[in-house]
N, CA, C and O atoms as a printed pandas DataFrame, in Angstrom:
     atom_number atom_name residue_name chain_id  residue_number  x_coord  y_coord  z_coord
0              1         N          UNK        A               1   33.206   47.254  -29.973
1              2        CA          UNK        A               1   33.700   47.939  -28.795
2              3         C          UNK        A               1   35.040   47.323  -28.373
3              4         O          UNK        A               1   35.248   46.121  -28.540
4              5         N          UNK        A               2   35.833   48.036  -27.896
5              6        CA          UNK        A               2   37.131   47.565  -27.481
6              7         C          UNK        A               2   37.066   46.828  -26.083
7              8         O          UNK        A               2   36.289   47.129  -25.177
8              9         N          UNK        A               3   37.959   45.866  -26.054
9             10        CA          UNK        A               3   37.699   45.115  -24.786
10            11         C          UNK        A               3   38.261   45.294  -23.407
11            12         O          UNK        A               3   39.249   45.952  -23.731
12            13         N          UNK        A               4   38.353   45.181  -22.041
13            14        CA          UNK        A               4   39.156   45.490  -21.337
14            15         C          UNK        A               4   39.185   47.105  -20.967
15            16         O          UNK        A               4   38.366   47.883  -21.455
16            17         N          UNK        A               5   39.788   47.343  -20.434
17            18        CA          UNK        A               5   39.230   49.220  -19.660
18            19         C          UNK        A               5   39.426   50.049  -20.762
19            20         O          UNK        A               5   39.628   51.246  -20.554
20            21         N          UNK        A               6   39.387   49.408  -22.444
21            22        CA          UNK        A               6   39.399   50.576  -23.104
22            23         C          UNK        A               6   37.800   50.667  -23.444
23            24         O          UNK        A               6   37.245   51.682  -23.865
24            25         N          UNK        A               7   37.301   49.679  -23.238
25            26        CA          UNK        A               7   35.687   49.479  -23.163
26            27         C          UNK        A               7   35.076   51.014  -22.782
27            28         O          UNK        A               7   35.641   51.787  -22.008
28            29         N          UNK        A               8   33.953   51.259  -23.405
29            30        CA          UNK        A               8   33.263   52.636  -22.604
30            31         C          UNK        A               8   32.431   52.081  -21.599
31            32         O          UNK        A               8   31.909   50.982  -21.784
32            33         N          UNK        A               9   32.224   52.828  -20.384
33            34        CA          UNK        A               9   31.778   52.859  -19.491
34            35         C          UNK        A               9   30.217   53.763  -19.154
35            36         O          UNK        A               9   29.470   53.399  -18.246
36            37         N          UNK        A              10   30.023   54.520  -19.718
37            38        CA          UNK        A              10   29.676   55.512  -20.526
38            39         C          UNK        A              10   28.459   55.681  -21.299
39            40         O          UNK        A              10   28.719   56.213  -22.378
40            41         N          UNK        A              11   27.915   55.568  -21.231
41            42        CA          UNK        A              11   26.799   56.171  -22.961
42            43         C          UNK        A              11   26.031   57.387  -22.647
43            44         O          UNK        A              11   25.244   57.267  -21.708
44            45         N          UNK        A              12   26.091   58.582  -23.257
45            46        CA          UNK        A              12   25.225   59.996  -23.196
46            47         C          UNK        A              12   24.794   60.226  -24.438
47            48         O          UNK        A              12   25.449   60.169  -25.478
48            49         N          UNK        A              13   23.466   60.536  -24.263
49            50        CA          UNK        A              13   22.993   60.571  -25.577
50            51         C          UNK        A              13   22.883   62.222  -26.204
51            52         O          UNK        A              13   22.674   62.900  -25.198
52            53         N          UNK        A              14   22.937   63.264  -27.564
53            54        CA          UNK        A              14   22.851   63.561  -27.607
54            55         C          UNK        A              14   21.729   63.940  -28.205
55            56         O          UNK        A              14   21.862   64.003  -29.427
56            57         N          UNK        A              15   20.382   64.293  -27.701
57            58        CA          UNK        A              15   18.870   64.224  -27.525
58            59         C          UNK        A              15   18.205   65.624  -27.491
59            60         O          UNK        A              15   18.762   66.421  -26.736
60            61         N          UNK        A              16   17.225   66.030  -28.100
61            62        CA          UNK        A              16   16.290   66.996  -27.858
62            63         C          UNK        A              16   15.261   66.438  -27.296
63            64         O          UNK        A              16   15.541   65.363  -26.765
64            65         N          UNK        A              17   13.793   66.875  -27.183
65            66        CA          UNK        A              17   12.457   66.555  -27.082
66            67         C          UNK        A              17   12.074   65.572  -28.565
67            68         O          UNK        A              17   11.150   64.760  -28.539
68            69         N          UNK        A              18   12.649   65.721  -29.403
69            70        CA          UNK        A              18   12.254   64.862  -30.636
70            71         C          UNK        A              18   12.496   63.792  -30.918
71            72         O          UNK        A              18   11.675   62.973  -31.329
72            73         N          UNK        A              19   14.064   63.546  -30.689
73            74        CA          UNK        A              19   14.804   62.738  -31.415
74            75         C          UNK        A              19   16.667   62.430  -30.756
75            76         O          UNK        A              19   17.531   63.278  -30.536
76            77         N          UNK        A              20   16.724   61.234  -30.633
77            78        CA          UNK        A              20   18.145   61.089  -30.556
78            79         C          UNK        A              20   19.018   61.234  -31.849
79            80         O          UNK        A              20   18.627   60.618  -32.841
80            81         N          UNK        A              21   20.157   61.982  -31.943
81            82        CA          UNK        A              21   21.023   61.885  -32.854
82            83         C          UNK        A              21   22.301   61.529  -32.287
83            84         O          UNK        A              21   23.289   61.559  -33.020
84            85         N          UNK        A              22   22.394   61.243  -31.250
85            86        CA          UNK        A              22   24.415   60.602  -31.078
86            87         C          UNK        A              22   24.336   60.163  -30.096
87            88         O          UNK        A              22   23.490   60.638  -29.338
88            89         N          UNK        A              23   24.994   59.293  -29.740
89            90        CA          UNK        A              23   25.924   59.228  -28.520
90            91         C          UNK        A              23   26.941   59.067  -28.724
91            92         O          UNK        A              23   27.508   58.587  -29.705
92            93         N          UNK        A              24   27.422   59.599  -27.472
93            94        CA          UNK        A              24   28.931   59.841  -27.077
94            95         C          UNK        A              24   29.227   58.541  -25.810
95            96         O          UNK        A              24   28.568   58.252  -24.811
96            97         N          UNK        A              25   30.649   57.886  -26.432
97            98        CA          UNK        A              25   30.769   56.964  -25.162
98            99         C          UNK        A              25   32.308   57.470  -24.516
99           100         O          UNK        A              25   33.404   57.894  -24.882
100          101         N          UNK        A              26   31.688   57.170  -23.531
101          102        CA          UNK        A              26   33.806   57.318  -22.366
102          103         C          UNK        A              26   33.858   56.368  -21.542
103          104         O          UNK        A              26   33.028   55.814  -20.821
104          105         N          UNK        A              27   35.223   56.216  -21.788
105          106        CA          UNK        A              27   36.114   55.299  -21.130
106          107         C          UNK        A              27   35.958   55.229  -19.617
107          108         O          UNK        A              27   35.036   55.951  -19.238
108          109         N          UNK        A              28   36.501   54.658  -18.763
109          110        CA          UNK        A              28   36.794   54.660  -17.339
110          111         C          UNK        A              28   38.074   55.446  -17.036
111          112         O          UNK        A              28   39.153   55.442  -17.629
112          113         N          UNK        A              29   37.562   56.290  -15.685
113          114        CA          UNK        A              29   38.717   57.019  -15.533
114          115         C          UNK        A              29   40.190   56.471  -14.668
115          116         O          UNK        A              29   40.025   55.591  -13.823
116          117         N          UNK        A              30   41.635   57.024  -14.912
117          118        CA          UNK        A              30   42.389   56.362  -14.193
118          119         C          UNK        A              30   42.060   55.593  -12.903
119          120         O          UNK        A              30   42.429   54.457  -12.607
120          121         N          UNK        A              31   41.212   56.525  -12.119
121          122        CA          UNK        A              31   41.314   56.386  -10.645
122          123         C          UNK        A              31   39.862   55.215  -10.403
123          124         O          UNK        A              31   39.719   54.878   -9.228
124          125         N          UNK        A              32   39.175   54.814  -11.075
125          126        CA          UNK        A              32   38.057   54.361  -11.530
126          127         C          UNK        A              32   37.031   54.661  -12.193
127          128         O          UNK        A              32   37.069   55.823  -12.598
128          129         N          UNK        A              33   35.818   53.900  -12.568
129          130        CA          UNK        A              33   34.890   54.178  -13.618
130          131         C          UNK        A              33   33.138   55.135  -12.730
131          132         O          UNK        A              33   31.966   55.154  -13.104
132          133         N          UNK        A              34   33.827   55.751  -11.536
133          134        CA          UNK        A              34   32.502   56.587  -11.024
134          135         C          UNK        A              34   32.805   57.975  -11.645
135          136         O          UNK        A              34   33.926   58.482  -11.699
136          137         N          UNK        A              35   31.716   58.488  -12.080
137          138        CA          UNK        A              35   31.873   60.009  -12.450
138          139         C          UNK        A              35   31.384   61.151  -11.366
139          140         O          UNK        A              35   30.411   60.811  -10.693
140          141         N          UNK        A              36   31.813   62.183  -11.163
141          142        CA          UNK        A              36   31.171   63.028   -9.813
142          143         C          UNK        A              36   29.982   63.496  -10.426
143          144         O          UNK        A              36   29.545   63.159  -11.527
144          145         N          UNK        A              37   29.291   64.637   -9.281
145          146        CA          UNK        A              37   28.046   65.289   -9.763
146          147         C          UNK        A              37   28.577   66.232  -11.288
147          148         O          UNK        A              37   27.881   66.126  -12.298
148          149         N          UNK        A              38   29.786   67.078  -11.301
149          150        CA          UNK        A              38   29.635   67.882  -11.957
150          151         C          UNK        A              38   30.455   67.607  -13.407
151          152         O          UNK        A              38   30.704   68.493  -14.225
152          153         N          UNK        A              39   30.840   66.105  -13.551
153          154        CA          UNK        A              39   31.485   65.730  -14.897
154          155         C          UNK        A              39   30.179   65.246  -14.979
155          156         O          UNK        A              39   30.031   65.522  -16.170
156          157         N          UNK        A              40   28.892   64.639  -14.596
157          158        CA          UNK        A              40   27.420   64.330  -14.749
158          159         C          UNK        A              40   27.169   65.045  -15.723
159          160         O          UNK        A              40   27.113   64.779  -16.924
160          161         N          UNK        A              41   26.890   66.744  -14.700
161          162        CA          UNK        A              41   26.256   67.671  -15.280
162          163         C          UNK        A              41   26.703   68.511  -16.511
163          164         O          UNK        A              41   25.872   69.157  -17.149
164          165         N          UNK        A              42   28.339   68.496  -16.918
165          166        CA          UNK        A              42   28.789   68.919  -17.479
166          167         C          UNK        A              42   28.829   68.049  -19.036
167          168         O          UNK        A              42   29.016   68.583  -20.129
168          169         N          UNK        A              43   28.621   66.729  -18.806
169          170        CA          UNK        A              43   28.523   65.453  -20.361
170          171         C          UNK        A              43   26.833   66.046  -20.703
171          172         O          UNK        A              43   26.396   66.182  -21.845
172          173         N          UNK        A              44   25.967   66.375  -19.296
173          174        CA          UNK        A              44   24.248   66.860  -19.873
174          175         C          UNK        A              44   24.509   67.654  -20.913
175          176         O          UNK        A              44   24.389   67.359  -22.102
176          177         N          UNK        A              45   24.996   69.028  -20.290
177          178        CA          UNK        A              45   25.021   70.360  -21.165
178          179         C          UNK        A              45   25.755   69.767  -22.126
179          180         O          UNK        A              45   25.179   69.934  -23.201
180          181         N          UNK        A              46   26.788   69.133  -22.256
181          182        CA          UNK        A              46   27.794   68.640  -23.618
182          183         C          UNK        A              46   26.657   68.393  -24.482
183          184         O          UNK        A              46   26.598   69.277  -25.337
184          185         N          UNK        A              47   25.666   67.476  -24.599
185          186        CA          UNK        A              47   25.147   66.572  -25.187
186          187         C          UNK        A              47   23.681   67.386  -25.681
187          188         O          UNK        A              47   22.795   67.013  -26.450
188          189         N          UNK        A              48   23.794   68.298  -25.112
189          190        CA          UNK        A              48   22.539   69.494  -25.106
190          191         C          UNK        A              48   22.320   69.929  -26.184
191          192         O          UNK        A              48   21.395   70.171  -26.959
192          193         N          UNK        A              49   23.974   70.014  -26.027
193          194        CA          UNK        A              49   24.569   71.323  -26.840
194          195         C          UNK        A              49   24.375   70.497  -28.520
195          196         O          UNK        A              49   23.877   70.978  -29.538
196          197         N          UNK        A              50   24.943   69.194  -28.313
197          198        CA          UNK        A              50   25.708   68.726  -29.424
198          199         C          UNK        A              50   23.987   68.202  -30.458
199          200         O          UNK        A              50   23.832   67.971  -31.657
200          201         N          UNK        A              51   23.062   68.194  -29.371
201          202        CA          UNK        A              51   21.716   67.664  -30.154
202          203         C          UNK        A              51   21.221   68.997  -30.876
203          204         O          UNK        A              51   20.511   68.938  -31.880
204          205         N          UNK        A              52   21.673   70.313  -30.260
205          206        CA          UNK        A              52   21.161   71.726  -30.857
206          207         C          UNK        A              52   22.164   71.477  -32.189
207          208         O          UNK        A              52   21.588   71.449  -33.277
208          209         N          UNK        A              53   23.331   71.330  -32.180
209          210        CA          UNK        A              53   24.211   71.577  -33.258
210          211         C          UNK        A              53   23.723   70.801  -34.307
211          212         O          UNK        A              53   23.462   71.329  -35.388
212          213         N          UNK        A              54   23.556   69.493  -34.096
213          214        CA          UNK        A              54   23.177   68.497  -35.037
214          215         C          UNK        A              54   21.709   68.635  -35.614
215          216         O          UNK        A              54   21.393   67.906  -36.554
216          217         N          UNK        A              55   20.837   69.500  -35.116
217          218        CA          UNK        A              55   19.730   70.045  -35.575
218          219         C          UNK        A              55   19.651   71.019  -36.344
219          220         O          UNK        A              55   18.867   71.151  -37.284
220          221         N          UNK        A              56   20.697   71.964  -35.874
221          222        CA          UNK        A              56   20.763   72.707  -37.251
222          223         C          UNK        A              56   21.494   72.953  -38.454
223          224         O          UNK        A              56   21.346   73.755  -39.376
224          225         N          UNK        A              57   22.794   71.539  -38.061
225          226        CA          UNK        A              57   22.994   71.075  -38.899
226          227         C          UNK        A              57   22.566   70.878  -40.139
227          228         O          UNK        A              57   22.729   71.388  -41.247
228          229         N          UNK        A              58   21.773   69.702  -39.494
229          230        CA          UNK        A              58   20.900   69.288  -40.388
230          231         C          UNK        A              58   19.586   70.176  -40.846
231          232         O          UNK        A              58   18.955   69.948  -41.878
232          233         N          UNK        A              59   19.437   70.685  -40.391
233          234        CA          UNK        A              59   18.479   71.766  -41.306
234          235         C          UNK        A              59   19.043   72.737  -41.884
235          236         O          UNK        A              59   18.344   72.995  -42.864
236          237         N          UNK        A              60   19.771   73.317  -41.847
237          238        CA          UNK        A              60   20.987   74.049  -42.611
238          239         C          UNK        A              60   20.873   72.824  -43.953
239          240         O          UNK        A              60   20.331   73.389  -44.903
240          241         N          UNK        A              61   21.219   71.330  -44.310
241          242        CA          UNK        A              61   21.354   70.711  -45.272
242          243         C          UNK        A              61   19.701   70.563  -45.710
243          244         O          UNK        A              61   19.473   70.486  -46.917
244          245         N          UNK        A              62   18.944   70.537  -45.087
245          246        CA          UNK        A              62   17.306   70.581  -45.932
246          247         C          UNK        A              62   17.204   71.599  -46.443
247          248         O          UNK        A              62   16.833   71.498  -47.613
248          249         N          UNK        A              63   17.413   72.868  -46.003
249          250        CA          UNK        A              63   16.997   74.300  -46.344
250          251         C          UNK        A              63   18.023   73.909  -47.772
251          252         O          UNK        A              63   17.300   73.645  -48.733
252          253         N          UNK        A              64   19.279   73.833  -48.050
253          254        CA          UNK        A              64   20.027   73.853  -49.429
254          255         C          UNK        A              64   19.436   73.159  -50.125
255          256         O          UNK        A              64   19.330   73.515  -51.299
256          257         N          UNK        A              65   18.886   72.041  -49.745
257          258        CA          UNK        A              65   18.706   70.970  -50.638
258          259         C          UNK        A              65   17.115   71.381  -51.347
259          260         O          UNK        A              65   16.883   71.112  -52.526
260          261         N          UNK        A              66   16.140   72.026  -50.500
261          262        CA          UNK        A              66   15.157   72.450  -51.162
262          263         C          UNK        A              66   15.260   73.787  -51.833
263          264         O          UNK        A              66   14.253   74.261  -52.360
264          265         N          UNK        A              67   16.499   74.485  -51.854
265          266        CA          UNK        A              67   16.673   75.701  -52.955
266          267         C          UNK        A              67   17.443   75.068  -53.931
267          268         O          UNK        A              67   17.461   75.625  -55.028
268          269         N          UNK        A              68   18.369   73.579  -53.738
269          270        CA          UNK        A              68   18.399   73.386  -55.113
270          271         C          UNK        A              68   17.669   73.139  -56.099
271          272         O          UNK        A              68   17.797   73.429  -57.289
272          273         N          UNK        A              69   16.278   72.149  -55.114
273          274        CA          UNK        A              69   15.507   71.850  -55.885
274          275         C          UNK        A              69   14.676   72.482  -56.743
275          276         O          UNK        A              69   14.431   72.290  -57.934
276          277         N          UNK        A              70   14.133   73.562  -55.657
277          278        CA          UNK        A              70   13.274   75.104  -56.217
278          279         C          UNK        A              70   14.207   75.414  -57.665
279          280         O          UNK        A              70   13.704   75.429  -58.789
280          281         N          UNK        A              71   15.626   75.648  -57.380
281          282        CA          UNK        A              71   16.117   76.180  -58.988
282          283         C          UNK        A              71   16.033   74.906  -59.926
283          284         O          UNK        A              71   15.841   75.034  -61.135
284          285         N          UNK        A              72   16.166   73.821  -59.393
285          286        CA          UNK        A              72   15.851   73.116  -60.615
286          287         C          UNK        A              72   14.391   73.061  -61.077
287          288         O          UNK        A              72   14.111   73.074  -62.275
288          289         N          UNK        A              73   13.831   73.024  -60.493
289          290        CA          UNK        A              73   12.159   73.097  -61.179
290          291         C          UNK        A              73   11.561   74.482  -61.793
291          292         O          UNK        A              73   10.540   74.576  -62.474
292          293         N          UNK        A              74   12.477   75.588  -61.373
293          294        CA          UNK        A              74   12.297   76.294  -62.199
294          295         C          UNK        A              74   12.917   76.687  -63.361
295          296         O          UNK        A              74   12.457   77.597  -64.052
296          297         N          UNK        A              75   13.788   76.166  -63.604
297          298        CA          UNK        A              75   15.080   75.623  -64.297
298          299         C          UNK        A              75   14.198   74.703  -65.602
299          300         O          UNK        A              75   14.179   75.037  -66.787
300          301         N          UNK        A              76   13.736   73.887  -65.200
301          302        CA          UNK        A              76   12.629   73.269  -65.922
302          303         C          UNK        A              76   10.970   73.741  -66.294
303          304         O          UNK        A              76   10.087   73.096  -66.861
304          305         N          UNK        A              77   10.966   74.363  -66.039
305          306        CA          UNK        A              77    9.658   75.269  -65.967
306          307         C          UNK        A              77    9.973   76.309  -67.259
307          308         O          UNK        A              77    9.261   76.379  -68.262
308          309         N          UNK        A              78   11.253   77.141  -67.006
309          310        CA          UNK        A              78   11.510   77.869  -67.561
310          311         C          UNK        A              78   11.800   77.358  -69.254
311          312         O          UNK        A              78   11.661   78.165  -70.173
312          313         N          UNK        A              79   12.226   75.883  -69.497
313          314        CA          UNK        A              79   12.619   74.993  -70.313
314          315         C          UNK        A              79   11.061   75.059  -70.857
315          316         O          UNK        A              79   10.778   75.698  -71.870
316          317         N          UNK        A              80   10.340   74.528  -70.291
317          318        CA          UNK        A              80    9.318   74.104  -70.710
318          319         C          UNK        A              80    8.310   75.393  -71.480
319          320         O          UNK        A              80    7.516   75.277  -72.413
320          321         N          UNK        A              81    8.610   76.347  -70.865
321          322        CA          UNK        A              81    7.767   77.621  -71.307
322          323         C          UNK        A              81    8.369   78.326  -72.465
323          324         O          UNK        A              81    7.777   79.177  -73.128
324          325         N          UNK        A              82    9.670   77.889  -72.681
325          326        CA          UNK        A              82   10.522   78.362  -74.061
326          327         C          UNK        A              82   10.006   77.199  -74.960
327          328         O          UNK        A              82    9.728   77.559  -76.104
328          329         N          UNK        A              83    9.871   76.244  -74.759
329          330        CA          UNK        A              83    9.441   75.430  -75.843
330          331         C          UNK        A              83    7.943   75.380  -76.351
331          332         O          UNK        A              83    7.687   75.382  -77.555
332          333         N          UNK        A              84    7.047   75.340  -75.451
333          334        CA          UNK        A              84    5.491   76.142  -75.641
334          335         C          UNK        A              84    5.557   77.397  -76.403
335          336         O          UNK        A              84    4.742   77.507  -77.319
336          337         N          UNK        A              85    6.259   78.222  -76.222
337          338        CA          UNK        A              85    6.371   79.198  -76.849
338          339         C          UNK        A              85    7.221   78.950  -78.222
339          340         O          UNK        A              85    6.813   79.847  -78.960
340          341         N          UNK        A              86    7.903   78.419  -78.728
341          342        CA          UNK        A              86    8.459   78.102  -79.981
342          343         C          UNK        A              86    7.293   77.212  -80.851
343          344         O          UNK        A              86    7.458   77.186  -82.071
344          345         N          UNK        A              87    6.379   76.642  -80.412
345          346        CA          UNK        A              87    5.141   76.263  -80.673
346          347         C          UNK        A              87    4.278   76.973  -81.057
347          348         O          UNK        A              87    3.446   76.519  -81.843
348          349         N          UNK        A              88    4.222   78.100  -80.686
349          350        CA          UNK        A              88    3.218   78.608  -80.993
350          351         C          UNK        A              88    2.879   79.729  -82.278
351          352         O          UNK        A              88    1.943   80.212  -82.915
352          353         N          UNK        A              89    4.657   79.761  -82.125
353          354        CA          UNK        A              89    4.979   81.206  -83.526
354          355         C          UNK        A              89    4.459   80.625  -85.010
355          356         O          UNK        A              89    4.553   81.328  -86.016
């Protein structure tokens, strides 16, 4: 962390019901390091938002990763059933 008022002041997490995936840190502002009600409420929804994104993110990358896999095993399947069959003629 940087030292001196470049330090964050700060930590919001970006959170569902499941799981934390980020936080976000901020600095202190010119005028000092209090935030009002509605830069509060407005880092919530930020962080709302950013735990929805990062969820489907990341499931967006499981869903690919198990159709690569699906074609490779059938990929191999298909290998395997050409060679059973050259066996058998």
């Amino acid at each position: 962390m940087p030292p001196g008022l470049g330090r964050p002041v700060l930590a919001v997490p970006a959170i569902n019901p499941v799981r934390c995936f980020a936080l976000s840190f901020y600095g202190p502002h010119v005028s000092g390091t209090d935030l009002d009600f509605y830069e509060r409420s407005m880092l919530a929804k930020l962080a709302s938002h950013a735990a929805a994104m990062y969820a489907e993110l990341e499931s967006a990358a499981l869903r690919g990763r198990i159709a690569e896999l699906e074609g490779e095993l059938k990929s191999q399947e298909a290998s395997k059933g050409q060679v059973h069959g050259d066996l058998r003629a």
